[in-house]
Residue frames relative to the residue before (quaternion, step in Angstrom):
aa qw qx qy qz dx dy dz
X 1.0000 0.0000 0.0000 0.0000 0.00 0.00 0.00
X 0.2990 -0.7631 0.5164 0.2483 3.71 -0.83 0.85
X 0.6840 -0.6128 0.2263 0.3248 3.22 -1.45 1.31
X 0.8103 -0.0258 -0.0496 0.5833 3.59 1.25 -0.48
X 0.5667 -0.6200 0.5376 0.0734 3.48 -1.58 0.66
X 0.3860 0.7567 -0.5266 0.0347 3.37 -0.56 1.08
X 0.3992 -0.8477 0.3398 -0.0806 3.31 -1.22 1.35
X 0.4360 0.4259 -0.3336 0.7192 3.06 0.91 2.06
X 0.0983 -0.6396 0.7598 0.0635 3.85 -1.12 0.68
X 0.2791 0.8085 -0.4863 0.1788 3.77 0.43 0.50
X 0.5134 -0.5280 0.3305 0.5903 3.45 -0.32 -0.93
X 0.6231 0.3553 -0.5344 0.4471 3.80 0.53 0.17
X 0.5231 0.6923 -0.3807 0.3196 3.68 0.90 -0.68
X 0.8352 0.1488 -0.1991 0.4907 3.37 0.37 -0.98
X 0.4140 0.6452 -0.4546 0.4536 3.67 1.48 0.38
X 0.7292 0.4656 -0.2198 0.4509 3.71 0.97 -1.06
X 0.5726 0.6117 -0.2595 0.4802 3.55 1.71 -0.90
X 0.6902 0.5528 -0.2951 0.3619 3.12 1.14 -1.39
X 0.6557 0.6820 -0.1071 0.3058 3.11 1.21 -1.61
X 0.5858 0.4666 -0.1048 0.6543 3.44 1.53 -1.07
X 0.5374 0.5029 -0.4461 0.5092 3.80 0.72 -0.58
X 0.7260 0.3810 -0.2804 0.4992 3.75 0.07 -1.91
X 0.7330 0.3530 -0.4469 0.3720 3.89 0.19 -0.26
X 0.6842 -0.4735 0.2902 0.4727 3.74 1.17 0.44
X 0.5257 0.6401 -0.3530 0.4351 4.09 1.09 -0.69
X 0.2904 -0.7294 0.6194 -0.0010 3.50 -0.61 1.36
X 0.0800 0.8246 -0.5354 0.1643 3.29 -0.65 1.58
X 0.4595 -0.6568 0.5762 0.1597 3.35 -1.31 1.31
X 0.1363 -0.7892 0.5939 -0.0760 3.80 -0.80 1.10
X 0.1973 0.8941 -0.4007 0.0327 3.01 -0.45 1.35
X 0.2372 -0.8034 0.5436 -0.0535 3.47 -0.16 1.58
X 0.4504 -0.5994 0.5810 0.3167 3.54 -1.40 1.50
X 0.6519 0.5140 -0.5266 0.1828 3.83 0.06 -1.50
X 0.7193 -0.0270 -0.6522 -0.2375 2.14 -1.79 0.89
X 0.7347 0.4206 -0.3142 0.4297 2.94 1.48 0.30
X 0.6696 0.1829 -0.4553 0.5576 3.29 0.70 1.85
X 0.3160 -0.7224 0.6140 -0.0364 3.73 -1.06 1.00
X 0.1247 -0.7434 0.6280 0.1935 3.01 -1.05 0.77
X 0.5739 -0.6794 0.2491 0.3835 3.84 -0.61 0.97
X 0.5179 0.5128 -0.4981 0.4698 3.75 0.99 1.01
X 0.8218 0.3492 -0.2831 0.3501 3.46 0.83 -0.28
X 0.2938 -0.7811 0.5300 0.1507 3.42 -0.76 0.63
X 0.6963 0.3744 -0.3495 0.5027 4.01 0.84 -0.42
X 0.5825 -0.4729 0.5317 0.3929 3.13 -1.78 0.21
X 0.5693 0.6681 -0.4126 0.2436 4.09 1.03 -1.46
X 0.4679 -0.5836 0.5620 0.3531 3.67 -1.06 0.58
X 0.7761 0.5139 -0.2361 0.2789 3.75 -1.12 0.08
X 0.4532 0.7964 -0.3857 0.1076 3.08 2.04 -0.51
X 0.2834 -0.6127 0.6953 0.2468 3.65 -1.72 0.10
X 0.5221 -0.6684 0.4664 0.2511 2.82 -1.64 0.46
X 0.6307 0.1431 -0.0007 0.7627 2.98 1.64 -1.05
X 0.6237 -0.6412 0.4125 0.1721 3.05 -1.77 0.22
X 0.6670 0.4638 -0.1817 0.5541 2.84 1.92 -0.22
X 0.3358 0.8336 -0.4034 0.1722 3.76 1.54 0.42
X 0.6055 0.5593 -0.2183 0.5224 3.46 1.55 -0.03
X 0.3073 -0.7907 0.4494 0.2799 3.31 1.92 0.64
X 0.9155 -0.0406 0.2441 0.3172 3.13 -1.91 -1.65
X 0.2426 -0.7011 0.6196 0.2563 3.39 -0.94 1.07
X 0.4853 0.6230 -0.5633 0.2430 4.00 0.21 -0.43
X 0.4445 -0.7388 0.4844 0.1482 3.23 -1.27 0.77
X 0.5664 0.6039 -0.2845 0.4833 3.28 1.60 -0.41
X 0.6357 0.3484 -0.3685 0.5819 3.66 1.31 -0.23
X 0.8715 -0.2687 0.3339 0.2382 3.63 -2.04 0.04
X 0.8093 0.1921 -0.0735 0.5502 3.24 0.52 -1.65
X 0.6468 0.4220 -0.4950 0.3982 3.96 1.19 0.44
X 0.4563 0.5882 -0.4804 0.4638 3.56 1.65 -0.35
X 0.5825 0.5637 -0.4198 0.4083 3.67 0.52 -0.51
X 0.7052 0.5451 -0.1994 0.4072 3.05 0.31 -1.15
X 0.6101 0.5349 -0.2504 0.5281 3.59 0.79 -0.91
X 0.5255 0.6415 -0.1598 0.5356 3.29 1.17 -1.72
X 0.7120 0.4333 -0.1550 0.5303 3.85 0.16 -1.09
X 0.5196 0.7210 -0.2017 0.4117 3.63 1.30 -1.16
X 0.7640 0.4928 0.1085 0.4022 2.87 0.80 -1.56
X 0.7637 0.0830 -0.0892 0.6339 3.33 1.04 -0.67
X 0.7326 -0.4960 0.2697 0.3801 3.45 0.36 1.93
X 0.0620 0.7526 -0.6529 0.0590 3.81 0.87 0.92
X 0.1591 -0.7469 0.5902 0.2617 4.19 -0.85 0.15
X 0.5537 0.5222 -0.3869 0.5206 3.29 1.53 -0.36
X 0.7200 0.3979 -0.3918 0.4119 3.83 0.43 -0.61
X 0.6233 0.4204 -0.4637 0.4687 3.86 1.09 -0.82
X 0.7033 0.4072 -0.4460 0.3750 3.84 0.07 -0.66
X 0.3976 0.6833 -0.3447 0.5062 3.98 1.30 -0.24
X 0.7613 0.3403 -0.1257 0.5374 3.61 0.54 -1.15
X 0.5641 0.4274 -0.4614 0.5351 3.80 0.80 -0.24
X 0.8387 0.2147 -0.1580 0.4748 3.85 0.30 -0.70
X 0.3914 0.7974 -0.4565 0.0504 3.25 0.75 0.44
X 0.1431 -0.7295 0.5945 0.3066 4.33 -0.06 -0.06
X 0.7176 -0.3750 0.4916 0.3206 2.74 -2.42 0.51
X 0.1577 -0.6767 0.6975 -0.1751 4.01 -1.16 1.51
X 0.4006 -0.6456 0.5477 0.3504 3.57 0.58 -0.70
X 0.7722 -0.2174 0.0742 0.5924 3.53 -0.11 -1.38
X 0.6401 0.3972 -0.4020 0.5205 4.02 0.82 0.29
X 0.6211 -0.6067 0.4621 0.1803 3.00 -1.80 0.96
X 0.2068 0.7487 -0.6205 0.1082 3.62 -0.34 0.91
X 0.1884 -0.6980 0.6907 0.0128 3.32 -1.46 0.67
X 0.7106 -0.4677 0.4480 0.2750 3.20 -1.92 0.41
X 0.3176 -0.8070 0.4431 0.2270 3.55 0.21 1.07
X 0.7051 0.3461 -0.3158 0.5323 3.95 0.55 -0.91
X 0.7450 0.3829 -0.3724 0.3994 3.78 0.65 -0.04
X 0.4143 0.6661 -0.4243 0.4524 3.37 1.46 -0.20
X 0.6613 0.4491 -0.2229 0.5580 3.80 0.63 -1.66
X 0.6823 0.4270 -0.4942 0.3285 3.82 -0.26 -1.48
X 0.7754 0.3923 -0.3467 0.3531 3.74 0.86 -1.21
X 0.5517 0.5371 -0.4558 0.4465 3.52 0.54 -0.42
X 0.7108 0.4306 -0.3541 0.4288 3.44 0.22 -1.11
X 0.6429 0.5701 -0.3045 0.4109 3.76 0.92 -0.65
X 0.7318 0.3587 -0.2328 0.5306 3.45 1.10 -1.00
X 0.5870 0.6062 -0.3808 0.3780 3.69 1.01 0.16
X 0.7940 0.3512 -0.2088 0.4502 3.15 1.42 -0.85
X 0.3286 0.6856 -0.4215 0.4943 3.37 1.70 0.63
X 0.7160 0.4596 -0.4263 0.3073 3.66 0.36 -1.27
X 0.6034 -0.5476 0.4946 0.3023 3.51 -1.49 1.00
X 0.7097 0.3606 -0.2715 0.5409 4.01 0.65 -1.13
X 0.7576 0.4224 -0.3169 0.3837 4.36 0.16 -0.26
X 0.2502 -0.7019 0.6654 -0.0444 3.31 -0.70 1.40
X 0.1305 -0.7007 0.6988 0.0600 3.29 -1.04 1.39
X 0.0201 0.6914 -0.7217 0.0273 3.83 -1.47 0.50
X 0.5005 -0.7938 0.3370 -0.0767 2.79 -1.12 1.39
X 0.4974 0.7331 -0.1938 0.4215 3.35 1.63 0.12
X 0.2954 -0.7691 0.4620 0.3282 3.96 -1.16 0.23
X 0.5009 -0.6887 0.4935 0.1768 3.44 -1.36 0.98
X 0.0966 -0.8036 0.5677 0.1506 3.17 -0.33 1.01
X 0.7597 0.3701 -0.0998 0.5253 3.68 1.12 -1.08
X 0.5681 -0.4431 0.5370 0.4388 3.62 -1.06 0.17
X 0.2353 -0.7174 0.5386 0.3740 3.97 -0.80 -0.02
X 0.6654 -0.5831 0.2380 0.4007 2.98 -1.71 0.73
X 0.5415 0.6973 -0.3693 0.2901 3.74 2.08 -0.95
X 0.0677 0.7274 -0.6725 -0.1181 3.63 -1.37 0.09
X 0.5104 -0.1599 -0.8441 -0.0382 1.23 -2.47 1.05
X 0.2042 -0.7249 0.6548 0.0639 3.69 -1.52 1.12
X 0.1335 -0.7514 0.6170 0.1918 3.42 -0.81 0.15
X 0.0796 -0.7616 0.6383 0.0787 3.66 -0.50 0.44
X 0.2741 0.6816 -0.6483 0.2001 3.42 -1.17 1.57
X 0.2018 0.6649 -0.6210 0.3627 3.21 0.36 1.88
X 0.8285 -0.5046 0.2034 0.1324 3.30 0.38 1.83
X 0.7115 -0.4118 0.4357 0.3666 3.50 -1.41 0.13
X 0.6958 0.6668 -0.0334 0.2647 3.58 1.22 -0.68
X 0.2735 0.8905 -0.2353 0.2774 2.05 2.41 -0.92
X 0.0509 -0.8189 0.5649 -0.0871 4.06 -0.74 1.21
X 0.8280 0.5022 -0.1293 0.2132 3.32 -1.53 -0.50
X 0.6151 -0.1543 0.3667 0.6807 3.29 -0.93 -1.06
X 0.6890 0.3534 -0.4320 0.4623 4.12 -0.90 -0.99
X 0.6795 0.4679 -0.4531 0.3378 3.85 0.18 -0.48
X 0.5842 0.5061 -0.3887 0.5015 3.34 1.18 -1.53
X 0.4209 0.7370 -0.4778 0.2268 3.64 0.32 -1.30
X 0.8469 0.4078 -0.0457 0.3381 2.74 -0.04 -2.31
X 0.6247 0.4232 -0.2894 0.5890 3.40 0.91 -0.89
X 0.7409 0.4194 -0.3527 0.3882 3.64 0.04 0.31
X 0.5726 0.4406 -0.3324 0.6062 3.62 1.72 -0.44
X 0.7004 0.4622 -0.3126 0.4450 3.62 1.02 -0.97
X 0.1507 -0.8422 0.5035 0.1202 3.89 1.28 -0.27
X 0.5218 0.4366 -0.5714 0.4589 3.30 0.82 1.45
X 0.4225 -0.5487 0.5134 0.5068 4.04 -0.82 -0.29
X 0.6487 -0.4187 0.5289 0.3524 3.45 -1.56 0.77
X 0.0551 -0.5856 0.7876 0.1835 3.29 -1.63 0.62
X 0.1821 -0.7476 0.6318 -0.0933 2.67 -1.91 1.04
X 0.0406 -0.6982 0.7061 0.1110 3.73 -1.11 0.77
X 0.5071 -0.5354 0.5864 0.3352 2.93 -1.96 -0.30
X 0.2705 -0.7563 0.5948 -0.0316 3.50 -1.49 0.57
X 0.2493 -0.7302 0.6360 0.0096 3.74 -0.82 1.36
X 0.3709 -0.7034 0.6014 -0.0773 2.80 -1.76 0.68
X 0.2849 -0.8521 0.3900 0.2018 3.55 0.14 0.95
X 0.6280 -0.5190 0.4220 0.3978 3.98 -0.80 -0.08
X 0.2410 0.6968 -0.6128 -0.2844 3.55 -0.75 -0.65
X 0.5228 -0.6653 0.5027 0.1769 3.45 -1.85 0.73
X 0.3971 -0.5212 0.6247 0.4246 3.50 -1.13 -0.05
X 0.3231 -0.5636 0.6511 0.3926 3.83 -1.45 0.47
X 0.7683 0.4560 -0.3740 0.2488 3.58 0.17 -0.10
X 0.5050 0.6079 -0.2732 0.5485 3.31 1.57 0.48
X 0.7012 0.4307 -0.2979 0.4838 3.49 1.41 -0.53
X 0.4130 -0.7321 0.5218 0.1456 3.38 -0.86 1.54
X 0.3715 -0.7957 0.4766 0.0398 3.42 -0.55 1.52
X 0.4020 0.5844 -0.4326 0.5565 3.86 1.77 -0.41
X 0.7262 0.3103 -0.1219 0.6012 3.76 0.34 -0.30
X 0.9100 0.2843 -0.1764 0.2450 3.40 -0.32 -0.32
X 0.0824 -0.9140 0.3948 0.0453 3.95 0.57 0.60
X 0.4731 -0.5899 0.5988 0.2638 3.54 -1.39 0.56
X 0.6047 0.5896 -0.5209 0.1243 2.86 -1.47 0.63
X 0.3378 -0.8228 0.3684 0.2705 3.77 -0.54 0.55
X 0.6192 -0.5678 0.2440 0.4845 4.04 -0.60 0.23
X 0.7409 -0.2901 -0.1789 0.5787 3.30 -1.00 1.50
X 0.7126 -0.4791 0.2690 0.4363 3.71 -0.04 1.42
X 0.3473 0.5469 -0.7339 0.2041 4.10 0.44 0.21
X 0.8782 0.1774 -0.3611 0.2587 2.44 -2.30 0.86
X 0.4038 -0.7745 0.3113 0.3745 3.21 1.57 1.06
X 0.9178 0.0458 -0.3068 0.2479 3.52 -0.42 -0.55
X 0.7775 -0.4100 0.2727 0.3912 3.82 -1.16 0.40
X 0.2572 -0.8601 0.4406 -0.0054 3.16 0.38 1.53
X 0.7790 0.2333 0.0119 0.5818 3.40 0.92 -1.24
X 0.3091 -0.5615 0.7206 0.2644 2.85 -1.87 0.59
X 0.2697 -0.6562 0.6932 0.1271 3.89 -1.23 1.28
X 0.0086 0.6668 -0.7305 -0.1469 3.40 -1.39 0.54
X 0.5137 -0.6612 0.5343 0.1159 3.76 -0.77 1.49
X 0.1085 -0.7223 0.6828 -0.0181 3.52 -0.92 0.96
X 0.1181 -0.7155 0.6588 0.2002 3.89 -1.05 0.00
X 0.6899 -0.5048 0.2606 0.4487 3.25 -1.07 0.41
X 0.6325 0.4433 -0.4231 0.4737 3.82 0.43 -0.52
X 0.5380 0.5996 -0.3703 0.4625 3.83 0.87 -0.71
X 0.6220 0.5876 -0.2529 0.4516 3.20 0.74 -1.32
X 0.9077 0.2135 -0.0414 0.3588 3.42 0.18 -1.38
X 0.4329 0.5058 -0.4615 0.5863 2.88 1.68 1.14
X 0.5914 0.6471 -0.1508 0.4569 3.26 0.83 -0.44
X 0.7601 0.1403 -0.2068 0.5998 3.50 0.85 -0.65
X 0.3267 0.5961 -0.5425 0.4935 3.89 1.17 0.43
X 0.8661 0.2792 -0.2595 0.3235 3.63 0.23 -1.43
X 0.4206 0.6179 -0.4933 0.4449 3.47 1.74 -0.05
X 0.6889 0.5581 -0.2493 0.3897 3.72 0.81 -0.95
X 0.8774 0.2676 -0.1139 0.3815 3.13 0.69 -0.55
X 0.3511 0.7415 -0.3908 0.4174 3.35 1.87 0.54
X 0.4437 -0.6581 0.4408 0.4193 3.32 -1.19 0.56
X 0.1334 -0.8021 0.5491 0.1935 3.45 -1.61 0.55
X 0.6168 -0.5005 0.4525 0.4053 3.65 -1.17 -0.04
X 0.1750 -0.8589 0.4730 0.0891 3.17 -0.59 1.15
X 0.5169 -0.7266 0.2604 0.3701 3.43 -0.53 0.38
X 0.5417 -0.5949 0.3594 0.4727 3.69 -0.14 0.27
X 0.8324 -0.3127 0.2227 0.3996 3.71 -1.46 0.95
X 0.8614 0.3609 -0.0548 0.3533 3.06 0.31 -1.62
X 0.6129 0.6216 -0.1942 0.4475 3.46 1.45 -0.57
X 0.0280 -0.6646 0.7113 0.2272 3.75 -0.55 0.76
X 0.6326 -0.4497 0.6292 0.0410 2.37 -2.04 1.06
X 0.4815 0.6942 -0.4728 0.2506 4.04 0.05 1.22
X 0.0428 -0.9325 0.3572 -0.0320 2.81 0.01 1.36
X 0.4874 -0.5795 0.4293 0.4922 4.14 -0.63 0.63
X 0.7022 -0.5138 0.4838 0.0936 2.43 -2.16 1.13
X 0.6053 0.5338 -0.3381 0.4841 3.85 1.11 -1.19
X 0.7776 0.5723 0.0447 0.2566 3.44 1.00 -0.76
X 0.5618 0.7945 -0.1733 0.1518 3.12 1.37 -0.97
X 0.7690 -0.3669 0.4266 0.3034 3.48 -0.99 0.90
X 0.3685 -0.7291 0.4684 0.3365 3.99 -0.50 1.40
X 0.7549 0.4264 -0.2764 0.4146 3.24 1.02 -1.10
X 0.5602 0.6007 -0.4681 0.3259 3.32 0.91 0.05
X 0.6446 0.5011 -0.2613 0.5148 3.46 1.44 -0.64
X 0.5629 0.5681 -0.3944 0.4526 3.53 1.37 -0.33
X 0.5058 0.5223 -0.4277 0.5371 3.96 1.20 -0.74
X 0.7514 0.5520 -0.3181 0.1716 3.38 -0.13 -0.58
X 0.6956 -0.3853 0.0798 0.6012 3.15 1.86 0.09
X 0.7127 -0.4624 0.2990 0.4346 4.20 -0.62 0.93
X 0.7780 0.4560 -0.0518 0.4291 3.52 0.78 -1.59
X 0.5385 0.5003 -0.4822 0.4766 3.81 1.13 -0.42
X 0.6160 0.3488 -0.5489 0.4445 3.83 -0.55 -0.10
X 0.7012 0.4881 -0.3829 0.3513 3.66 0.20 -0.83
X 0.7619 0.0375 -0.1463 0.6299 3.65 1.30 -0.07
X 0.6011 0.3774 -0.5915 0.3827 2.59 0.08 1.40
X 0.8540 0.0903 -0.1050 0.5015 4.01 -0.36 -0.93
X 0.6281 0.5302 -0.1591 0.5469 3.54 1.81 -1.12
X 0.1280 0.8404 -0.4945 0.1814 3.76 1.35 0.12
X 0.0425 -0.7740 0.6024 0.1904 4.22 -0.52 -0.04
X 0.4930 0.7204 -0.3528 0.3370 3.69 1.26 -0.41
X 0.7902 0.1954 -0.2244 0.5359 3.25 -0.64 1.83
X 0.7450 0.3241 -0.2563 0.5237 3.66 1.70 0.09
X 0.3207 -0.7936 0.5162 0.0307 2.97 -0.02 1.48
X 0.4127 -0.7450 0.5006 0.1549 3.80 -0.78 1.33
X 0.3761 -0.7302 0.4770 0.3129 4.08 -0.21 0.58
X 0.8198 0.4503 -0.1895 0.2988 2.92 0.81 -1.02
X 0.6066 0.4054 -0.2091 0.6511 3.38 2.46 0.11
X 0.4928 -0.6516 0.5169 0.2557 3.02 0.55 -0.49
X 0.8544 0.2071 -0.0678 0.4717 3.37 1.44 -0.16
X 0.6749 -0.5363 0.2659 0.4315 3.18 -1.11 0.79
X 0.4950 -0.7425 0.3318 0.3058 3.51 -0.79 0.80
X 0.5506 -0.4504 0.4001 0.5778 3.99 -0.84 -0.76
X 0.7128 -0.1334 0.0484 0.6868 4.02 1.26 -0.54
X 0.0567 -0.7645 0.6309 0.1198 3.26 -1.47 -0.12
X 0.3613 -0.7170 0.5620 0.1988 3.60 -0.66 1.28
X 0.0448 0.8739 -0.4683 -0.1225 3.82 -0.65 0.71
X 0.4865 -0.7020 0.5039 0.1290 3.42 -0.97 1.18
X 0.0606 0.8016 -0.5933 -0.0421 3.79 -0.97 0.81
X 0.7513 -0.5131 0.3389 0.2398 2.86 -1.14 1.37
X 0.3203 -0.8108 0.4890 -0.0295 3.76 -0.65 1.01
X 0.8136 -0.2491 -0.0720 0.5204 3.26 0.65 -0.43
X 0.7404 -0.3071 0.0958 0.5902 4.13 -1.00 -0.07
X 0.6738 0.4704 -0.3975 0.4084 3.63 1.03 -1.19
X 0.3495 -0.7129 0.5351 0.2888 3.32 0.19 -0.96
X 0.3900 0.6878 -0.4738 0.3877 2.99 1.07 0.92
X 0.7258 0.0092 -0.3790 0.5740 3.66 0.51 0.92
X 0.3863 -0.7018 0.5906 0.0976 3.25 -1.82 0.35
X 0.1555 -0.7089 0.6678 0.1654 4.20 -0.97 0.71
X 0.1007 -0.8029 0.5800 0.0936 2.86 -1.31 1.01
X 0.7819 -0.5747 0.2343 0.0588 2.66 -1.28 2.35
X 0.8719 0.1520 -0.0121 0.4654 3.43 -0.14 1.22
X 0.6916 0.6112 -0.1637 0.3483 3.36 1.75 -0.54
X 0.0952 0.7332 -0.6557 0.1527 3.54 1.03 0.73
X 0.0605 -0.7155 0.6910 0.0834 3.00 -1.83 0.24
X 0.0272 -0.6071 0.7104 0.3549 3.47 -1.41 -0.73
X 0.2169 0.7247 -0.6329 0.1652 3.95 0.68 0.25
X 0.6197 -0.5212 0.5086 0.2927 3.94 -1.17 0.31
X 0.5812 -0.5862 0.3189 0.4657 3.72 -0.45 0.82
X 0.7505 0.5101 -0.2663 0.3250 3.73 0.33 -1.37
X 0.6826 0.6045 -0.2304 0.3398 3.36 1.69 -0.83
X 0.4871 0.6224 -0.3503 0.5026 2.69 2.07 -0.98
X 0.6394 0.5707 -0.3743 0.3542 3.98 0.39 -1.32
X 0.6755 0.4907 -0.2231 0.5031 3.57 1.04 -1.49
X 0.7162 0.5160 -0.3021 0.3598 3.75 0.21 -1.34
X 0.7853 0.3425 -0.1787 0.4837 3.38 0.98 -1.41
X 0.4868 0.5389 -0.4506 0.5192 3.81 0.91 0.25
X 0.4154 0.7505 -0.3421 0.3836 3.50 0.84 0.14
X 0.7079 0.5195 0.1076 0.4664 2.81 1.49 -1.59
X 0.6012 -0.6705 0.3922 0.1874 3.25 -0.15 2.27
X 0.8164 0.1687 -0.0946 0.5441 3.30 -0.76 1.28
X 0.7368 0.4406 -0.2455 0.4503 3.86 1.04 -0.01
X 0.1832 0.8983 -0.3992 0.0084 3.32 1.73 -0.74
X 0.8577 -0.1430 0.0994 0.4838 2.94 0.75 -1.64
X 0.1489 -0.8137 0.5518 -0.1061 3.02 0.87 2.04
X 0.0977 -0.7065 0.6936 0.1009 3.19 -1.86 0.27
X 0.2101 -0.8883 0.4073 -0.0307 3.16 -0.49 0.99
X 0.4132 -0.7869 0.4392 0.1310 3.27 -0.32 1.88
X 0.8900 0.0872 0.0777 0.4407 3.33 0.97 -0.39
X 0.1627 -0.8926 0.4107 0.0903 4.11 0.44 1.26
X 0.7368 -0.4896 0.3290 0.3305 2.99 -1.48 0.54
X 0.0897 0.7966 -0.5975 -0.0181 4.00 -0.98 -0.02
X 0.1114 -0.6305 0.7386 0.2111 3.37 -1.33 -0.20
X 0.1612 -0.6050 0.7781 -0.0492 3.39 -2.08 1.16
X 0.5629 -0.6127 0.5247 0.1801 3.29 -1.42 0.99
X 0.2654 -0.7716 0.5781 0.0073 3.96 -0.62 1.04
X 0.0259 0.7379 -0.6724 0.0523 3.73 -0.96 1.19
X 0.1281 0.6719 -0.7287 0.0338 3.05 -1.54 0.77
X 0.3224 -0.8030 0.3670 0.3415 3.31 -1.50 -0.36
X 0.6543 -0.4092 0.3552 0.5275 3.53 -0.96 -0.34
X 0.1496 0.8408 -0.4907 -0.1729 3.08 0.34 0.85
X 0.5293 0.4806 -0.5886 0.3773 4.41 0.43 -0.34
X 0.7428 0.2944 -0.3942 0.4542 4.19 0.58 0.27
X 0.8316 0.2990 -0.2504 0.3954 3.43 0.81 0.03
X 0.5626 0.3982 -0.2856 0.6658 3.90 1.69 0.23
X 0.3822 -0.6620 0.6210 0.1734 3.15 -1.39 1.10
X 0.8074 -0.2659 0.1508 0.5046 3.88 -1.30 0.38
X 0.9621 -0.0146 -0.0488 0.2679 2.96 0.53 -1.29
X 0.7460 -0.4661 -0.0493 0.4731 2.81 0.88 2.35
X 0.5322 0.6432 -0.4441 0.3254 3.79 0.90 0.65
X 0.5085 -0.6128 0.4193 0.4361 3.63 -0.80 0.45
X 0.4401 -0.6535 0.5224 0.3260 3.27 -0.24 1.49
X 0.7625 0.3588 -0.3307 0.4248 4.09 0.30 -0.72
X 0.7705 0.0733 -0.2722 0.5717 3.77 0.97 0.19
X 0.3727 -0.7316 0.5675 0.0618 3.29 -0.82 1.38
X 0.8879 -0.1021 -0.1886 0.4069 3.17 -1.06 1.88
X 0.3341 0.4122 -0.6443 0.5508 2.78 0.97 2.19
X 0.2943 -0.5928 0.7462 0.0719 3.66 -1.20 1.46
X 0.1063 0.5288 -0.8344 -0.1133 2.32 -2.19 0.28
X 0.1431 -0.7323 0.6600 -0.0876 3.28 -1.47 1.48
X 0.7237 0.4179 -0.3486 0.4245 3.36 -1.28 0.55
X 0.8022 -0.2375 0.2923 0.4633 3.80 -1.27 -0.85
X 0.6745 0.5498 -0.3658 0.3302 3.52 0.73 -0.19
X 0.5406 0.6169 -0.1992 0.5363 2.89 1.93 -0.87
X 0.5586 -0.6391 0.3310 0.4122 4.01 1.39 0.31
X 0.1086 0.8690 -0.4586 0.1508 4.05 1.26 -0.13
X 0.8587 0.2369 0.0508 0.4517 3.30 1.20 -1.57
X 0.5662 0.5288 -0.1920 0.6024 2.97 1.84 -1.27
C-alpha cells in the first residue's frame, strides 16, 4: 500500500505526487481521464491547461511571478517542465499546452515510488493522509462528500473559455506582429486593428448575440479574473477598448498609429500553428461565436480549432473550513491542494 493517496492528475496533483515521490514517499495517483472528463478537458494527458496562458505573468515584481520564481526554487516539476515548452507571451508565461501535459504525464509514470490508477472517486478514501486536488470541477458523489464534511454549501462561480484560431486562417494584410511597446523583445502577438466604427460594430454584435443561459436553478456569477467578453461589453461601449481590446503601445504598420482597439491573438503552441485570443472567453452560442468574431479585422475567415464556453467552478471556504495546514479541520489528514482549496476563487 502507498504511503499516501492523491486524487486529481491536475497541476497540483501530480506537483504534490511528484514532490513526495523525490522525498522517497510512495504514492497512489488517482486520475478519472480516461474514462470520465470534466467538460473543460479534451485530452486524456494528466496536467492539462485550458489555455496556454493559465500561468499568467512571468515578472517577478508582481504576485503570481514571485510565485513562480518561489516554485523555481524549490524543485517546482510543474515550472521546470513549463520552461522546456514554454512559447513567446511577451510578458506572461505561456507554454505549449499538448507538450506541457504529454511531458508531465510521461515523467509521472516513470517514477519508481508513484502509482498511477485509472479510475473515478466517488468517496473520500477510507486511507490517510489523502490529498484531494481534483480541481474547480470537482462533481458527483466526492463533491457531495465534501460539502457535507465541510457543513457549509459549496461556493461557486462561473468560468469562460477562450477561442483558439488556425494561424492559417488569419489574414496578415490586416493583422500585424508585434508585442506592447515591444517588451519581451520579440513580436509576441498577432494584433488585429479595429477603428472606431469597427469597434462599435463589433461590440453591438457582441451584445446582441445569442448566449447560453444558465439553467433555472443556477445563478449566473461569474469571476472577475475571467469574465465573459460580452459580459464586459454590458458594462459600458468603452470597457473593451480598455480593457482586453486596449491598442496602447501597438503601433499599426500600416498607419503608423495606434489603432481605435486591437483584438490580440497568442501563440498556442511551439509551431504556431494555432492562436488564443487574449481576453476572449465567452458564453455566446457556438455559431455566434463563428459570425461575431469574423467581424474582426484580420479574422474574416478564421477557423477555429477550438470555441469559446463557460463551466461552473467550486471551491471552498477554506479560512472556515481548512486548518493551517490545508486539512479539513473536521477530517484530519484529508488535504486539499490546488483550486479547490479557493487559491483563485
Amino acid at each position: 500500500m502507498a504511503d499516501v493517496v492523491v486524487i486529481g492528475a491536475g497541476l497540483a496533483g501530480t506537483e504534490c505526487a511528484w514532490q513526495l515521490a523525490e522525498r522517497g514517499v510512495s504514492v497512489r495517483l488517482v486520475e478519472q481521464k480516461p474514462s470520465s472528463r470534466t467538460p473543460a478537458q479534451h485530452s486524456d494527458q494528466m496536467a492539462e491547461l485550458v489555455c496556454s496562458n493559465s500561468f499568467r505573468g512571468a515578472a517577478v515584481h508582481n504576485a503570481v511571478g514571485l510565485l513562480k520564481e518561489e516554485m523555481r526554487r524549490a524543485g517546482s516539476l510543474v515550472m521546470e517542465v513549463g520552461e522546456l515548452h514554454r512559447v513567446p507571451a511577451g510578458g506572461a508565461f505561456a507554454v505549449d499546452r499538448d507538450q506541457f501535459s504529454a511531458e508531465i504525464t510521461r515523467r509521472i509514470q516513470a517514477h519508481s515510488l508513484i502509482e498511477v490508477v485509472n479510475e473515478v472517486v466517488d468517496r473520500i478514501p477510507e486511507q490517510r493522509p489523502v490529498v484531494i486536488a481534483t480541481g474547480p470541477l470537482t462533481a458527483g458523489g466526492l463533491a457531495d462528500e465534501i460539502a457535507g464534511v465541510v457543513g457549509v454549501e459549496h461556493l461557486a462561480y462561473y468560468d469562460a473559455i477562450a477561442p483558439i484560431v488556425s494561424a492559417d486562417s488569419i489574414n496578415f494584410d490586416r493583422a500585424f506582429r508585434a508585442s506592447r511597446y515591444d517588451k519581451g523583445g520579440d513580436a509576441a502577438y498577432v494584433n488585429c486593428p479595429l477603428d472606431e466604427a469597427e469597434y462599435a460594430a463589433f461590440v453591438q454584435a457582441l451584445l446582441d448575440a445569442e448566449k447560453v443561459s444558465p439553467r433555472e436553478f443556477e445563478k449566473a456569477r461569474y469571476f472577475e479574473g475571467c469574465l465573459p467578453i460580452e459580459v464586459l461589453a454590458s458594462r459600458g461601449r468603452k470597457t473593451l477598448s480598455f480593457g482586453c481590446m486596449k491598442p496602447v503601445g501597438l503601433t499599426d504598420p500600416r498607419t503608423g498609429r495606434w489603432p481605435h482597439a486591437v483584438v490580440q491573438l497568442r501563440q498556442e503552441d511551439e509551431a504556431g500553428t494555432a492562436f488564443n485570443m487574449v481576453g476572449f472567453q465567452t458564453r455566446m452560442k457556438w455559431p455566434e461565436q463563428k459570425r461575431v468574431f469574423r467581424m474582426i479585422p484580420g479574422l474574416e475567415n478564421a477557423e477555429f480549432e477550438r470555441l469559446g464556453s463557460v463551466h461552473r467552478n467550486t471551491f471552498v471556504d477554506s479560512p472556515k473550513v481548512l486548518d493551517d495546514d490545508l486539512a479539513l479541520a473536521s477530517r484530519p489528514g484529508v488535504y486539499l491542494a490546488g483550486q479547490i482549496s479557493g487559491v483563485e476563487g
